[in-house]
N, C-alpha and C positions, 0 to 999 in steps of 0.2 A: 605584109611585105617584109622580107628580111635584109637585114643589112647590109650594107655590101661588106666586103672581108678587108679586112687593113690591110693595107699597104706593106710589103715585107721590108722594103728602105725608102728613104728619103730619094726623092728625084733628085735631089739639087745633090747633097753630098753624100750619099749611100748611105746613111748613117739609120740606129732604126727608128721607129714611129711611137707614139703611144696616143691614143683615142682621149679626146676632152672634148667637153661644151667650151667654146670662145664668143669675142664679141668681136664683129666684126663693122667695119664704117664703110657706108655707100655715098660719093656726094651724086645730087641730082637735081641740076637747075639751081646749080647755084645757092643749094640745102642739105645740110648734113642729115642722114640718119645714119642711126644703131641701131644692129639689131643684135641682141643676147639670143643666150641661147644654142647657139649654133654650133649640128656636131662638126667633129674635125680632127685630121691628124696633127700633129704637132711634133716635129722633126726633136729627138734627144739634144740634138747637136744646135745648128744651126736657127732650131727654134720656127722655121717657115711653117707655115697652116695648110694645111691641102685638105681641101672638101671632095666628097662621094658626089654622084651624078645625080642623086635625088636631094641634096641637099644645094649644090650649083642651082638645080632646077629650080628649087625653090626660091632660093634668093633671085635667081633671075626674072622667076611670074611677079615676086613683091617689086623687085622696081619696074616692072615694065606696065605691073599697077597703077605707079607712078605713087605707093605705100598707103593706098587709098582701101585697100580689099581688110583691112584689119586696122584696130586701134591702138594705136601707140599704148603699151604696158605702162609706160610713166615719162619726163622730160626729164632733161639734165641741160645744167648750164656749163659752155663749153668754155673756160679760156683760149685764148690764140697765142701763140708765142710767134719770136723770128726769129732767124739766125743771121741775120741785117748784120751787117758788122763782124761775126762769129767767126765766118767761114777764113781760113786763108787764103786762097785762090776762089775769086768773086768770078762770076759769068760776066760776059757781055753779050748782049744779043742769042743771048740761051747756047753759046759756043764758050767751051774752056780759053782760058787766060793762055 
């Protein structure tokens, strides 16, 4: 199967692309995975990831696996942070101040 051809700009800001492996985070039921590895463009500019249709695909059959079809490569322990306090303008009720 061959590749699909890279992207000639960025969707979001037109800007151009360049091809890398990323690591990307799935939450599902309330569980984090990562998955490495993962090919992808990666915007020069703005930095956004945009995957090819057989790589979407792919991430899609893993979690609709529910990450069960393959064995985790290895675990990592995750710190959580907050911005509790951080933000200037606090939500309420998930509506802007």
């Amino acid at each position: 199967m061959e590749p699909s051809p890279q992207p000639a700009l960025c969707p979001r800001c037109q800007r151009s692309m360049h091809p890398a492996l990323v690591r990307t985070d799935i939450w599902r039921e309330g569980r984090l995975y990562v998955v490495e590895d993962v090919p992808a463009y990666i915007c020069d500019l703005c930095l956004e990831q945009f995957y090819d249709e057989d790589v979407t695909d792919a991430l899609r059959r893993l979690n609709e696996d529910g990450f069960s079809s393959i064995e985790p490569k290895r675990e990592m322990v995750v710190p959580v942070f907050s911005l509790e306090g951080r933000v200037k303008r606090a939500l309420t009720s998930g509506r802007p101040e």
